[in-house]
C-alpha positions as CSV (number, residue, x, y, z in Angstrom):
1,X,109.3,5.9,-37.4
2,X,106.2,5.2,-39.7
3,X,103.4,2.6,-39.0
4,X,104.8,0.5,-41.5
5,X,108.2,0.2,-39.8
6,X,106.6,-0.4,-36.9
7,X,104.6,-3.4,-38.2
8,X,107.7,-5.0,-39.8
9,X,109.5,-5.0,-36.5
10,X,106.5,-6.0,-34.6
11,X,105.9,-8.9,-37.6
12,X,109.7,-10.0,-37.7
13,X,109.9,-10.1,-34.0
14,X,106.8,-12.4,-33.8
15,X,108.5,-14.6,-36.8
16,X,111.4,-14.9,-34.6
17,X,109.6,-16.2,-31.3
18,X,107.4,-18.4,-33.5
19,X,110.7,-19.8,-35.2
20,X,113.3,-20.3,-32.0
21,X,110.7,-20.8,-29.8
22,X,107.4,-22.4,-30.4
23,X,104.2,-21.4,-30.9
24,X,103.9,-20.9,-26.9
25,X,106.5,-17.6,-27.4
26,X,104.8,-16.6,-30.2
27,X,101.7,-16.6,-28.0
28,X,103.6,-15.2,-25.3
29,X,105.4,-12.3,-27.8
30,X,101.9,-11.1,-29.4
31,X,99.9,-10.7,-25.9
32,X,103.4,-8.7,-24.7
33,X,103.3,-6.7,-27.9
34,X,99.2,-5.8,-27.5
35,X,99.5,-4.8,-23.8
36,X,102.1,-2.5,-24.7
37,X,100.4,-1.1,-28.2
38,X,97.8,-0.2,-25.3
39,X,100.1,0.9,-23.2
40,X,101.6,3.3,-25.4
41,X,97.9,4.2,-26.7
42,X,97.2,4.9,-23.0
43,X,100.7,7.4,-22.3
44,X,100.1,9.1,-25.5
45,X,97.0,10.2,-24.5
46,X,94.6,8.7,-27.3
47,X,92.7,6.5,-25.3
48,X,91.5,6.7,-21.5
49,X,90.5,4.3,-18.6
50,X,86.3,5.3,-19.3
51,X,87.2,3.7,-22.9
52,X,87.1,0.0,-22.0
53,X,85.1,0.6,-18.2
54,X,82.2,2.5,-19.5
55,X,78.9,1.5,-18.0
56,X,75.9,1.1,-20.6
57,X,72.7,3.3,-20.0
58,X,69.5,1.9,-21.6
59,X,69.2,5.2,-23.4
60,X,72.6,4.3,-25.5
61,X,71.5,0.9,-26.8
62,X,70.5,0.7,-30.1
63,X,66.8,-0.3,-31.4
């Protein structure tokens, strides 16, 4: 299934919850759908737990 697909499902889905019920499902339907975009992300492999819990040094800040 391409991206695109993906992002009509994921559009019409949200359409629907905004429609039937409110903008409190909406709300509801597009924090669901992020945690499991990460989730997938996470089972796929692309992205890792040291992603979003990395510590900063003062030797990676910028100048």
């Amino acid at each position: 299934m391409s991206m695109a697909m993906v992002g009509v499902l994921a559009g019409m889905a949200l359409g629907f919850a905004g429609y039937f019920g409110g903008f409190g499902a909406f709300v509801v339907v597009a924090v669901l759908g992020a945690a499991g975009f990460v989730a997938g992300r996470f089972a796929d492999g692309d992205l890792e737990p040291g992603d979003f819990f990395r510590s900063r040094d003062r030797d990676d800040r910028r100048r």
